[in-house]
MIZAKOL-198453 format. One line per 2 residues: for each residue x, y, z of N, C-alpha, C, O. Coordinates in steps of 0.001 Angstrom, whole numbers, plus 500000, padded with zeros to 6 digits. Example, Ala and Ser with C-alpha at 12.3 -4.5 7.8 and 13.67 -1.06 7.14 Angstrom:
513190,494310,507800,512300,495500,507800,513200,496700,507800,514236,496681,508465 ~ 512850,497750,507080,513670,498940,507140,512900,500030,507870,513409,501138,508039
END
This chain:
637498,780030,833033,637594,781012,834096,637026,780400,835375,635940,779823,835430 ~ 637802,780567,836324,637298,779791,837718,636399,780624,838297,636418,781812,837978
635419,780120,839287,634542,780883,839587,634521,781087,841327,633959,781955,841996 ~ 635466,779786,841799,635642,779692,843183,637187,779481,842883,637794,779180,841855
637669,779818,844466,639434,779592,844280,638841,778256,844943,637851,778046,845644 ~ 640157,777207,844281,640178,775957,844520,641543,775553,844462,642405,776410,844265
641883,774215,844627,643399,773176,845120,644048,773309,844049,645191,773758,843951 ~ 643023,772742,842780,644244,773138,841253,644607,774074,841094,645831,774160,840988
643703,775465,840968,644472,776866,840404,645366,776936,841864,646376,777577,841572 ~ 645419,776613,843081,646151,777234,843789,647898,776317,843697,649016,776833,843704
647629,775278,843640,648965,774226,843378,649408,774698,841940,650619,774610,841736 ~ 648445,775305,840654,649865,775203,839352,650194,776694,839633,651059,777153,838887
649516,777808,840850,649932,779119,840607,651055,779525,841190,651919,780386,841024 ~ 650617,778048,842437,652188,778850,843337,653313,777794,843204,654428,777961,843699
652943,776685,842498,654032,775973,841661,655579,776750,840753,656807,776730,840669 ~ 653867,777587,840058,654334,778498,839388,656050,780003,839837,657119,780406,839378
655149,780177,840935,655958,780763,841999,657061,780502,842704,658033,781206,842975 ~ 656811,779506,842940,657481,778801,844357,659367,779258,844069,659710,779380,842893
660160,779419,844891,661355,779843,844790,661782,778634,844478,661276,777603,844923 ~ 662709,778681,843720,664136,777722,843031,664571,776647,843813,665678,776947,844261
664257,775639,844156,664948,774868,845373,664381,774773,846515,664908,774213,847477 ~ 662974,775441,846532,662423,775580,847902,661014,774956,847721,660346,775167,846709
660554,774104,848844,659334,773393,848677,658413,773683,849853,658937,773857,850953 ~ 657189,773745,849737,655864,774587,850129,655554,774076,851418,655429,772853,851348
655365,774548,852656,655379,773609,853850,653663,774089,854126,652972,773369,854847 ~ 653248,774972,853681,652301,774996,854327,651345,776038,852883,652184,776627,852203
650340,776221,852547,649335,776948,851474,647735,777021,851891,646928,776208,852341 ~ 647697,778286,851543,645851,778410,851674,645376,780116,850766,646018,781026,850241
644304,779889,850937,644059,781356,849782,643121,782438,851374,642670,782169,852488 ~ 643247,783451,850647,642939,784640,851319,642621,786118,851149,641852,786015,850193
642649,786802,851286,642614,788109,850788,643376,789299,851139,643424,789574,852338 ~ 644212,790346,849994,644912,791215,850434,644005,792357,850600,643112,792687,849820
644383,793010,851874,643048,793893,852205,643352,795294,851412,644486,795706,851171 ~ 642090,795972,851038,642370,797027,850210,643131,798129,850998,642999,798246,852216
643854,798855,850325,644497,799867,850829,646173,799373,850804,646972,800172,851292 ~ 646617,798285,850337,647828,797915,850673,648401,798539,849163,647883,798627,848050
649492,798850,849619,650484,799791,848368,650680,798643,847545,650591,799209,846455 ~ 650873,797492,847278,650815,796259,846276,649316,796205,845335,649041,795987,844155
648655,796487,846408,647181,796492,845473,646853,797629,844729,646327,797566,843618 ~ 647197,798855,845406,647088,799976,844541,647666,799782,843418,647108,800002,842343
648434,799500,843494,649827,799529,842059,649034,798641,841135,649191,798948,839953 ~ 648230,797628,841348,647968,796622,840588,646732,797144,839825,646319,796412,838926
646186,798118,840016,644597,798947,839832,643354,798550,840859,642281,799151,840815 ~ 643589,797607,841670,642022,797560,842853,642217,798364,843591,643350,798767,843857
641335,798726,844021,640959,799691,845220,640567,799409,846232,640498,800019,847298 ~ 640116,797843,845729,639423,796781,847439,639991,795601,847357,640579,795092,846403
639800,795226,848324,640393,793735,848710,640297,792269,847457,639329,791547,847217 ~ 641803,792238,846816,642195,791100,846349,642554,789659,846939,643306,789360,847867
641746,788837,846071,642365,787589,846475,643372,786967,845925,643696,787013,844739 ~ 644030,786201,847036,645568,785443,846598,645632,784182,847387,644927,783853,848341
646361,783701,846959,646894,782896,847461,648328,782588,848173,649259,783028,847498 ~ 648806,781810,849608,649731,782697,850023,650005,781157,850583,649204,780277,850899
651762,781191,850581,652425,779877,850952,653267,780525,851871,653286,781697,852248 ~ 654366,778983,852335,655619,779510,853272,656258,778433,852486,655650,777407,852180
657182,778611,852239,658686,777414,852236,659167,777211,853538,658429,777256,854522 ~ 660402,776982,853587,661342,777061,855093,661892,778115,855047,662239,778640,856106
662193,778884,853538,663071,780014,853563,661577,781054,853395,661673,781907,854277 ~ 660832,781177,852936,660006,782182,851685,658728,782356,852464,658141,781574,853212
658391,783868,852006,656769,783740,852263,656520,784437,851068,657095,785472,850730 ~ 655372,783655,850237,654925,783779,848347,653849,784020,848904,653377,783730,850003
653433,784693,847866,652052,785438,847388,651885,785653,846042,652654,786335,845365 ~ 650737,784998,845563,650040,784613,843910,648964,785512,844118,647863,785148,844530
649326,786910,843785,647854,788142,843904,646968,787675,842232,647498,787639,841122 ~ 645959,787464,842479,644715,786988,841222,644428,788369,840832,644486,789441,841434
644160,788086,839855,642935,789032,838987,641489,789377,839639,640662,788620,840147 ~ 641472,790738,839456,640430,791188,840270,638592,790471,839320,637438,790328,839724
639116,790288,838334,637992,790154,837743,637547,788716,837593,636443,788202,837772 ~ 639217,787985,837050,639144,786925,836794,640243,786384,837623,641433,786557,837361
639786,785717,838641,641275,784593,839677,641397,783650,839409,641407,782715,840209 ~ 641576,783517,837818,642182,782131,837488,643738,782507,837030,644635,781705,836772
643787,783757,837008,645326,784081,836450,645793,785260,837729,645222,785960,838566 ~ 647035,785002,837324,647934,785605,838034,648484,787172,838290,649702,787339,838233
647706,788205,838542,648299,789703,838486,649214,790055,839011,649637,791101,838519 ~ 650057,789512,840214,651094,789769,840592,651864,788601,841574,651309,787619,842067
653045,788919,841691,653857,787866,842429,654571,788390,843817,655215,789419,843609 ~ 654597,788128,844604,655577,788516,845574,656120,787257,846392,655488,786291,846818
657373,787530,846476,658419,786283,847661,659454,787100,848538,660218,787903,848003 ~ 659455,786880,849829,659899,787251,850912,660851,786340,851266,660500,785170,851418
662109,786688,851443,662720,785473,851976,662435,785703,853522,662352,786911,853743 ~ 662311,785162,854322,662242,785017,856053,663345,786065,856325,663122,787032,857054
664589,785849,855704,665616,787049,856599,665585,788520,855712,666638,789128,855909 ~ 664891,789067,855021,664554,790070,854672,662962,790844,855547,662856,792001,855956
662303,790145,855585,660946,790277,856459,661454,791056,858091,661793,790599,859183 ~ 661265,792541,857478,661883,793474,858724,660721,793830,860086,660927,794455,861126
659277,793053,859509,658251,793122,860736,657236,792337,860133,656991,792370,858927 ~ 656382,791319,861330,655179,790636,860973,655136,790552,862157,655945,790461,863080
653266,790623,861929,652526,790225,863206,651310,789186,862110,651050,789178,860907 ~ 650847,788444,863257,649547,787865,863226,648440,787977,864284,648689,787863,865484
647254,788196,863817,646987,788163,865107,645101,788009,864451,644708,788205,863301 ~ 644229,787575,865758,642884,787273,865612,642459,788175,864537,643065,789198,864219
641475,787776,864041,640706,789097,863274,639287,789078,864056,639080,788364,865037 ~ 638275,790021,863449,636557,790449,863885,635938,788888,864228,635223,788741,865219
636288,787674,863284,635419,785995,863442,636402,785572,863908,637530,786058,863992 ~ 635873,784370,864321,637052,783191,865303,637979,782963,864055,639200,783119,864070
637279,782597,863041,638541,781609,862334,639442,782731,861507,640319,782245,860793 ~ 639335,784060,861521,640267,784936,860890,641458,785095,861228,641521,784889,862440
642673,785410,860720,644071,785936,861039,644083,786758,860303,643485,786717,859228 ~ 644985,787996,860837,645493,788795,859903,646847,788630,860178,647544,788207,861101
646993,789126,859016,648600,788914,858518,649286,790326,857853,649059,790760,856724 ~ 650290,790980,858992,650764,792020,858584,652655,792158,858154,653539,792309,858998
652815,792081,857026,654048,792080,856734,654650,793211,856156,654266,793902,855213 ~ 655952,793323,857074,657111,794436,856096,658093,794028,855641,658857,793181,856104
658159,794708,854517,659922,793940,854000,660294,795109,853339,659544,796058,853569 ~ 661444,795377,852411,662148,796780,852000,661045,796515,850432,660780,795662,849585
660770,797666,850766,659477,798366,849780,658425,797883,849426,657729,798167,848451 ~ 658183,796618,850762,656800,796058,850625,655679,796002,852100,655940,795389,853135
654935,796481,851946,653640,796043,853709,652468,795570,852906,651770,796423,852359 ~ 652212,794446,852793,651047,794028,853450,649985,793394,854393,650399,792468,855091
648781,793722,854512,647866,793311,855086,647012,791954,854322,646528,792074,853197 ~ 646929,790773,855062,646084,789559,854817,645089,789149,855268,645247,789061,856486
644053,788814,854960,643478,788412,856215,643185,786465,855573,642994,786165,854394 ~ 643230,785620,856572,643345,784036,856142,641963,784087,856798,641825,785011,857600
640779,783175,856596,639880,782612,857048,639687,781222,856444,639824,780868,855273 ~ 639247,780340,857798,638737,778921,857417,637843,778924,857125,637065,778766,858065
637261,779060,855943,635663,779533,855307,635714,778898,854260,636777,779086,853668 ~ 634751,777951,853566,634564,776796,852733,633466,777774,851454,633407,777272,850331
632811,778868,851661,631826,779212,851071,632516,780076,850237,632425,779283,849299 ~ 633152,781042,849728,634186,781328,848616,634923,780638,847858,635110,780969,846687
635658,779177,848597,636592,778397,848139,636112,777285,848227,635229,776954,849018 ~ 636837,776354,847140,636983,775124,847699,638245,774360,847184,638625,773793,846160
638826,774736,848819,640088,774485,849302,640565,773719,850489,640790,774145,851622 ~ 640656,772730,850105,640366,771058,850982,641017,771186,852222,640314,770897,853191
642381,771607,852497,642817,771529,853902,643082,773820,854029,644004,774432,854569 ~ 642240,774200,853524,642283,775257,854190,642837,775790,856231,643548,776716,856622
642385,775122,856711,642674,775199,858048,643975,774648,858250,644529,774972,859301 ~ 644460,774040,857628,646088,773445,858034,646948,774448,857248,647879,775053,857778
646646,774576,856147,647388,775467,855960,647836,776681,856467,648980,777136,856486 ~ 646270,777382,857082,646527,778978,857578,647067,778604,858987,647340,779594,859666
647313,777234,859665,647738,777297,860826,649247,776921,860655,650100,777191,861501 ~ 649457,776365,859650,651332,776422,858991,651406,777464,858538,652390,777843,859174
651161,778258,857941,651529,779545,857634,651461,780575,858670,652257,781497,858500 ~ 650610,780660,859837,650970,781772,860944,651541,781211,861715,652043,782014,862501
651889,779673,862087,652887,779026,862908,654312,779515,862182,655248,779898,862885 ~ 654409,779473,860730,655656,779782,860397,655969,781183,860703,656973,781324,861402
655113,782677,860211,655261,783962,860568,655513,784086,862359,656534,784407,862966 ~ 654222,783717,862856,654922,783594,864300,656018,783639,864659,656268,784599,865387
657255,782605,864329,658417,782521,864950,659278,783190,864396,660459,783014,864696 ~ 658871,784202,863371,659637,785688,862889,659462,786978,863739,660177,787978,863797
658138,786622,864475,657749,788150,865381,659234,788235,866341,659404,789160,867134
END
């Protein structure tokens, strides 16, 4: 059982994930903020962690176990031309983004931080800046 999210569980989860033909341009882990209709459904009531990629086509999400985030509680993939609204934008600390997505029967809320003290997740910061560089040019 992992005790920090780290590079291995996050590479075999969204390996795991990753759409058919499509390869990962950008990955980092984060948290889905409580209150999002994905998390309810799953049984938390507060903020889950996941892990969250882009392809060229896709935006994936590897939602963890609330108890244990070495396994996988839920999956979600967005293709880019289904994604009917996203914003990004600063959060409360410098290094936060939030990440707000709609798609047909899905919204959630993300929030990405470059923060080393939960994780250890080696290029954290490149990733969350490929991943809101990619949402960006959907707004």
């Amino acid at each position: 059982m992992a005790l920090v999210m780290n590079d291995t569980d996050m590479e075999w989860m969204m390996e795991e994930i990753r759409p058919e033909g499509e390869n990962y341009t950008a990955k980092a882990w984060g948290t889905i903020m409580g209150g999002t209709a994905e998390v309810l459904a799953l049984g938390a009531l507060s903020n889950v962690y996941c892990y969250v990629g882009v392809t060229t086509r896709s935006f994936v999400v590897a939602v963890l176990g609330t108890l244990d985030i070495s396994k996988i509680n839920g999956r979600v993939c967005i293709p880019f031309q289904d994604i009917e609204k996203v914003s990004v934008k600063r959060g409360l600390i410098p290094s936060q983004r939030i990440i707000k997505i709609k798609s047909k029967g899905i919204k959630m809320k993300i929030s990405l931080v470059n923060n080393t003290i939960t994780a250890k997740v080696k290029n954290q910061k490149g990733g969350m800046a490929g991943i809101c560089e990619a949402l960006e040019k959907l707004q």
